[in-house]
C-alpha positions as CSV (number, residue, x, y, z in Angstrom):
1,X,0.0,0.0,0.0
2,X,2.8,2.6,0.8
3,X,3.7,2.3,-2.7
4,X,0.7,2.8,-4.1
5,X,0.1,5.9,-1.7
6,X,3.6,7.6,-2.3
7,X,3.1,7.4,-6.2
8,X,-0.2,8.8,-5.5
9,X,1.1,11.9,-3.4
10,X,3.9,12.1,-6.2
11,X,1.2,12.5,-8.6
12,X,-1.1,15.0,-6.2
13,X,2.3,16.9,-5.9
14,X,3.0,17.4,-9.4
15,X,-0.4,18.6,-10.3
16,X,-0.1,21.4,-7.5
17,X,3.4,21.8,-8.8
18,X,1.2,23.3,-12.0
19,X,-1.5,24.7,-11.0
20,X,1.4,27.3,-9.6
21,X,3.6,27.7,-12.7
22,X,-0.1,28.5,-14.7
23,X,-1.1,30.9,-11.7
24,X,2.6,32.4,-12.3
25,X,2.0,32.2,-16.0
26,X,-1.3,33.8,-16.0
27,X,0.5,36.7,-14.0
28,X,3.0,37.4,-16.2
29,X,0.6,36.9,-19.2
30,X,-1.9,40.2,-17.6
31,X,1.1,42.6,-16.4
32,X,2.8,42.1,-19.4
33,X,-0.8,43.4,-21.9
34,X,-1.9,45.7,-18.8
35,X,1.8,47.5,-18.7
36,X,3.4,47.2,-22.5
37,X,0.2,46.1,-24.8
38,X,0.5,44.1,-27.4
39,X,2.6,45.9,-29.7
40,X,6.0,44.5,-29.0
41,X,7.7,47.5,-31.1
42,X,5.5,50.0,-29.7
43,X,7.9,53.6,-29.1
44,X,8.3,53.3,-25.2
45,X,8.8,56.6,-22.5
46,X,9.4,56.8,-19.1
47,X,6.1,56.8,-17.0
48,X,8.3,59.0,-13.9
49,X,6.2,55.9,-11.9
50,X,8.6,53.5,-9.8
51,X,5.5,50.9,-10.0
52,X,5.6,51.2,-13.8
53,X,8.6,52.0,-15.5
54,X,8.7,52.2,-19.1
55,X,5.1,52.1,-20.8
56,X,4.3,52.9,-24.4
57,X,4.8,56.6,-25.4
58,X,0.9,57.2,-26.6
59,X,-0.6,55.7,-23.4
60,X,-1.7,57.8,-20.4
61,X,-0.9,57.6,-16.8
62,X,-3.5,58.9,-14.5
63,X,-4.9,59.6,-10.9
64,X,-7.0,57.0,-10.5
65,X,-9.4,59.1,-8.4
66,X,-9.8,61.3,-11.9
67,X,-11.3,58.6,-13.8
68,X,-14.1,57.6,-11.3
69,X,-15.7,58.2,-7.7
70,X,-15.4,56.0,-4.7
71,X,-18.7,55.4,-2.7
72,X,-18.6,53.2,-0.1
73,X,-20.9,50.2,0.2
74,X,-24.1,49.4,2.4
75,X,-23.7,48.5,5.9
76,X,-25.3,45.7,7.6
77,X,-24.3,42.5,9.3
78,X,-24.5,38.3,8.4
79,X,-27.8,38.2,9.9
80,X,-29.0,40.2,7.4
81,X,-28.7,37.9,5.1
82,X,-31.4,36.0,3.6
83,X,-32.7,33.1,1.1
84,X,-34.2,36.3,-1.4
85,X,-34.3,39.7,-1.9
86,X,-32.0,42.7,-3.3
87,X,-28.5,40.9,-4.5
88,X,-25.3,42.0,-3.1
89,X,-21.9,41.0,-2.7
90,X,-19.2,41.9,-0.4
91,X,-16.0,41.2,1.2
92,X,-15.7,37.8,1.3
93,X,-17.3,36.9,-1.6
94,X,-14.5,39.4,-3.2
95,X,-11.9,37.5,-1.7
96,X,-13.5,33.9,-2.4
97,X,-10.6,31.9,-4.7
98,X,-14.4,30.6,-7.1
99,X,-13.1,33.9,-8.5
100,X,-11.2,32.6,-11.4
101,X,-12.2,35.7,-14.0
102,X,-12.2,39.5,-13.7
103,X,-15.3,39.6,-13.5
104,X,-18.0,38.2,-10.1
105,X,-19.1,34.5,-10.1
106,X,-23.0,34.0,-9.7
107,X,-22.3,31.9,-7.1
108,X,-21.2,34.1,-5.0
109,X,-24.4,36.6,-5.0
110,X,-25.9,37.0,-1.5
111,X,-29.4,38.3,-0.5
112,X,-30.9,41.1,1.5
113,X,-34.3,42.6,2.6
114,X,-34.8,45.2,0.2
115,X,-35.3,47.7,2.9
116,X,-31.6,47.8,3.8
117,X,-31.3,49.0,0.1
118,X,-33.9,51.6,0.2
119,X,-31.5,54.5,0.9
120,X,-28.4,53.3,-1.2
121,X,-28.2,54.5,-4.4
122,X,-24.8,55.0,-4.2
123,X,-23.7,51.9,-3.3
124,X,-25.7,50.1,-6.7
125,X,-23.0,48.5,-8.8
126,X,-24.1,49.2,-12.7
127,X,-22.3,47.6,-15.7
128,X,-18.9,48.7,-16.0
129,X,-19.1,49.2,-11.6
130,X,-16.1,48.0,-9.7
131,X,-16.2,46.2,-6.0
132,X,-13.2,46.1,-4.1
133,X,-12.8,44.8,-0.6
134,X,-11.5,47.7,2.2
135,X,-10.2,44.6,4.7
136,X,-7.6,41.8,3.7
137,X,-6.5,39.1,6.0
138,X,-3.1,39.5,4.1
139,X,-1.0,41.5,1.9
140,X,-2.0,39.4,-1.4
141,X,-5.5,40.6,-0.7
142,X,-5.4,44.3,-0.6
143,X,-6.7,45.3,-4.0
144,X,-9.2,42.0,-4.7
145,X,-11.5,43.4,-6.7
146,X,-14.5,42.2,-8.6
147,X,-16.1,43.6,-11.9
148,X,-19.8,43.8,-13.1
149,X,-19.6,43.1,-16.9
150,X,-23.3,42.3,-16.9
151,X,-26.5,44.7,-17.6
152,X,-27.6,43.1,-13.9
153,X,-27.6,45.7,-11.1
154,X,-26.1,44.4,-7.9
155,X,-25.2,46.1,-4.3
156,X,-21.9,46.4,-3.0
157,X,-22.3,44.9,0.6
158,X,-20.2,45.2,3.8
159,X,-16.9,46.0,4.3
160,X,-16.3,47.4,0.2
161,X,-15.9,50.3,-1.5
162,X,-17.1,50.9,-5.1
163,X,-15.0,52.7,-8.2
164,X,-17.6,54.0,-10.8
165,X,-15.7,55.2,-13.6
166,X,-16.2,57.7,-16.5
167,X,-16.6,54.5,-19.4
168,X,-19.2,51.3,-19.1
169,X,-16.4,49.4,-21.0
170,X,-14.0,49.0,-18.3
171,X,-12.5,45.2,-18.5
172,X,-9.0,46.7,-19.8
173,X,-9.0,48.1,-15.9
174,X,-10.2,44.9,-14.3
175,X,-6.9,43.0,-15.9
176,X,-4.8,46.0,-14.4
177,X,-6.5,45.7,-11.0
178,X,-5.7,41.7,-11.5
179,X,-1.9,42.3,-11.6
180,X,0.8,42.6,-8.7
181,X,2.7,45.5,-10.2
182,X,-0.9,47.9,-9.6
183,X,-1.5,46.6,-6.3
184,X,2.0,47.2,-5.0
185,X,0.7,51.2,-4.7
186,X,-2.2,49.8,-2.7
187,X,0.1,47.2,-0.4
188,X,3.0,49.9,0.5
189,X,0.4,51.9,1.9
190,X,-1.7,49.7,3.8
191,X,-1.5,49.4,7.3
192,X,-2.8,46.5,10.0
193,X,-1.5,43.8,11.9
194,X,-3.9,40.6,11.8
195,X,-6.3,42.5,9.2
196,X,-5.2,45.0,6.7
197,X,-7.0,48.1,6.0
198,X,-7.7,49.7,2.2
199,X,-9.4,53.0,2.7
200,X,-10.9,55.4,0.2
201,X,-7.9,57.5,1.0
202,X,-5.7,55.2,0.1
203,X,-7.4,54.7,-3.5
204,X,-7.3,58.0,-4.0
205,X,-3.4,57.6,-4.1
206,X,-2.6,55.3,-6.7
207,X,-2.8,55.6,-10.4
208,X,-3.7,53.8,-13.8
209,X,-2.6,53.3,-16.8
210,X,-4.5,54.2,-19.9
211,X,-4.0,53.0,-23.5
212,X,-6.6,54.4,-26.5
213,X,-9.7,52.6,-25.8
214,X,-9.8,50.4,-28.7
215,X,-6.5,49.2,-27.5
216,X,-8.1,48.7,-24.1
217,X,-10.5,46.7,-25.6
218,X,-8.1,44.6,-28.1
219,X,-5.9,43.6,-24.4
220,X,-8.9,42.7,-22.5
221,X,-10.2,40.2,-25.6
222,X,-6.4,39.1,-25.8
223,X,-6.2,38.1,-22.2
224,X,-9.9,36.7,-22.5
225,X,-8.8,34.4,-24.5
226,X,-5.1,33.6,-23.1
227,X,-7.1,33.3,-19.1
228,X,-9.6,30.9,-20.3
229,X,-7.4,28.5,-21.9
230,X,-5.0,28.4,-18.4
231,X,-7.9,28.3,-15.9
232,X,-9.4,25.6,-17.9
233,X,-6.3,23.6,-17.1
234,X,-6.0,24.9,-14.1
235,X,-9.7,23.4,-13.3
236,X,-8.4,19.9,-14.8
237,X,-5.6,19.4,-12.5
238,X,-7.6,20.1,-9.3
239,X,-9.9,17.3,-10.8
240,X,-7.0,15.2,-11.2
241,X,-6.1,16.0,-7.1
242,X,-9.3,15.7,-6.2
243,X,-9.8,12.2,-7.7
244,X,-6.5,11.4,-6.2
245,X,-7.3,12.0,-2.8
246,X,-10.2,10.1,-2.7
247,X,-8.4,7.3,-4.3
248,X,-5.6,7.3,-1.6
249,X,-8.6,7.6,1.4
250,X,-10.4,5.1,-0.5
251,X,-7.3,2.8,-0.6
252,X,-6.6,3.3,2.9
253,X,-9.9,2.7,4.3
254,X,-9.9,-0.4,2.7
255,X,-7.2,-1.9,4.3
256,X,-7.9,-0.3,7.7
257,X,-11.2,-2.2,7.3
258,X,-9.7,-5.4,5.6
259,X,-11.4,-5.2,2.4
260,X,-8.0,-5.3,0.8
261,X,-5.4,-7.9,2.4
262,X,-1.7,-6.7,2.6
263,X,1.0,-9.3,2.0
């Protein structure tokens, strides 16, 4: 049985092994589009940003709190929450690793009495709508964000803070969001011990990069594409550990129980 078991954590291993190198490769794949494009002999310039470095000489660099407003999102608690009613989502739906896109996963939609929602207007995420979470357990957290690409109104619930910005078409910024090198402004600033803090003020500070937006739109498509492809994969290896591991329990259970003899 040891045998069996060792090949079969060998196996679980290598699959986990990866599902990190895509993760890494999906990474590199978004900073890459979000910070260069897709031009690889595109005229480059110095943005003056240490985040950034050099960026294509036609893009723009911007305040992020110039291109949209910050609201912050309703407040109630998990008792609130019921079976039906007004859809929301907050932070730890935000943070929930069923997030494989850019943009939210059904899924993750929670419910409140629509009285809650009677008096916030500004916290109704339209098409084009950003969620972020304001609290992080850790530092890879701060700057989880989800995006509504869909024509379905939704609430930004506890413990969030919503970027409306000046275009519906917005995916080109949920890539950026995505990457490491954008949250780095948001994780030098943060402060916190056990939880970390991402306030409105904080937001305010950092900035964005913005190509033409037909060139927005031909990098989010690109990475469309490129995403799907690795988080397909990605789904077929945890299938692959998953039907390992209950292989291996299987296996031992049977010979804890004697169904199987061992010579």
């Amino acid at each position: 049985m040891d045998a069996k078991t060792e090949k079969m954590d060998q196996m679980i291993a290598k699959a986990e092994k990866k599902i990190e190198y895509l993760g890494e490769l999906k990474q590199s794949l978004i900073t890459r589009a979000v910070t260069r494009g897709l031009n690889p002999n595109a005229p480059l310039k110095d943005s003056g940003v240490k985040w950034i470095g050099k960026v294509p000489e036609h893009w723009e660099i911007m305040p992020f709190k110039y291109y949209g407003k910050l609201y912050k999102g309703l407040t109630f608690s998990k008792a609130d929450l019921t079976a039906t009613g007004v859809p929301v989502i907050s932070y730890g739906q935000i943070h929930s690793k069923e997030n494989k896109s850019v943009r939210f996963f059904e899924e993750g939609i929670r419910f409140i009495p629509r009285e809650l929602a009677k008096n916030g207007d500004s916290a109704l995420v339209k098409q084009g709508d950003f969620i972020f979470a304001d609290t992080s357990e850790d530092l890879k957290g701060c700057g989880n964000c989800v995006y509504n690409d869909t024509t379905n109104p939704i609430y930004a619930g506890y413990h969030t803070i919503i970027y409306k910005t000046r275009e519906r078409d917005c995916k080109y910024l949920a890539y950026l969001f995505r990457s490491n090198v954008w949250r780095s402004q948001i994780r030098c600033r943060v402060s916190g011990i056990k939880v970390y803090s991402i306030t409105q003020g904080i937001m305010s500070q950092v900035n964005i990069l913005l190509p033409p937006m037909s060139e927005q739109k031909e990098i989010s498509t690109y990475l469309d594409i490129k995403c799907s492809k690795i988080d397909h994969i990605i789904a077929t290896q945890k299938k692959k550990i998953a039907y390992l591991q209950e292989l291996k329990q299987s296996l031992i259970t049977n010979v804890v129980t004697g169904k199987i003899k061992v010579s």
